[in-house]
Wavefront OBJ file of the C-alpha trace (Angstrom):
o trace
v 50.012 -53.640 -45.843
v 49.103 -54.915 -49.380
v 45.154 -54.256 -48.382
v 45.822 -50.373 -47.409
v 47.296 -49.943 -50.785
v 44.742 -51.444 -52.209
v 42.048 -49.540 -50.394
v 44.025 -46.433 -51.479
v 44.257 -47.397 -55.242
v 40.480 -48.196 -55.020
v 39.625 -44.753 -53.768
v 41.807 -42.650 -56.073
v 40.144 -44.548 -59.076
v 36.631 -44.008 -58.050
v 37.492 -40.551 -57.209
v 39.470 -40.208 -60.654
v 35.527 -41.016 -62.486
v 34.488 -37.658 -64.064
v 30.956 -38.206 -63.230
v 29.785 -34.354 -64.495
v 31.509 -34.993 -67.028
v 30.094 -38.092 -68.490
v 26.550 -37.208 -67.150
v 26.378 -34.008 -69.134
v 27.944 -35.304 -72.436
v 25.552 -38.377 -72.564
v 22.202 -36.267 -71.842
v 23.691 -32.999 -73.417
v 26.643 -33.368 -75.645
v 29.026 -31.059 -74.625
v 31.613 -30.642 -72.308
v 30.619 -29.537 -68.815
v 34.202 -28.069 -68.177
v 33.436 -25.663 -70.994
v 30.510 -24.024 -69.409
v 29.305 -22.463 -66.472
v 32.109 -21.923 -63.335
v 33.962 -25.098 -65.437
v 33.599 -27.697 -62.627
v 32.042 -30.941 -62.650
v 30.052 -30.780 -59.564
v 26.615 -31.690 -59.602
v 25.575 -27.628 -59.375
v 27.550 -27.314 -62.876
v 25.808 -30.196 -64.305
v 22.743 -28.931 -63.139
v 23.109 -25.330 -64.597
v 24.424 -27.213 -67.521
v 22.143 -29.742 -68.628
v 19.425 -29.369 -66.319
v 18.667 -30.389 -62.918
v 17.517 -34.092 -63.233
v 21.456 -34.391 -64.529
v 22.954 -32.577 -61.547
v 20.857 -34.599 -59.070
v 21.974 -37.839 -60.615
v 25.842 -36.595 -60.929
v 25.179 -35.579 -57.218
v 24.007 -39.132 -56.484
v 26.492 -41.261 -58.661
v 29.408 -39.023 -56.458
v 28.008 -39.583 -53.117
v 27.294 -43.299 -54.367
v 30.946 -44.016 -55.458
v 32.441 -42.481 -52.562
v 30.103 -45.052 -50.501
v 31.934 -47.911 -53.076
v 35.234 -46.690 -52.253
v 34.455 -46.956 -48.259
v 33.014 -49.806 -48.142
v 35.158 -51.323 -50.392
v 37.887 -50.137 -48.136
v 36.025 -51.983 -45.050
v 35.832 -55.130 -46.843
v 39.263 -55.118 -47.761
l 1 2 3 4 5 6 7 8 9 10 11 12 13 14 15 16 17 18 19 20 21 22 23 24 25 26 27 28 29 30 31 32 33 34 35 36 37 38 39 40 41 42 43 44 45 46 47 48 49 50 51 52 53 54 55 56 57 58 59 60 61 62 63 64 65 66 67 68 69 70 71 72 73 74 75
């Protein structure tokens, strides 16, 4: 019991990890909510900041939802 709530606490704070977010403000400065369609998807990053910075917001997503299985497996 104590390992599926662990698994689920481990998911929801990888998924809680504004990736867009901290992607864009590091390489652009601004706020990636505040531009574009206001999501922090990859695409948004991407028309945001450029698309080297949506392909590695794309990657660091698909990456930490990888963590949060595996992590989840091993558990």
């Amino acid at each position: 019991m104590i390992e599926f709530f662990s698994a689920g606490v481990l998911g929801y704070l990888l998924g809680a990890v504004p990736t867009g977010v901290l992607v864009c403000r590091a390489l652009r400065g601004a706020d990636v909510r505040q531009q574009g369609s206001g999501h922090t998807g990859g695409l948004n990053v991407s028309r945001s900041a450029g698309i080297w910075a949506g392909a590695l917001t794309a990657v660091v997503d698909v990456l930490l939802g990888v963590a949060a299985v595996a992590g989840a497996t091993l558990m």
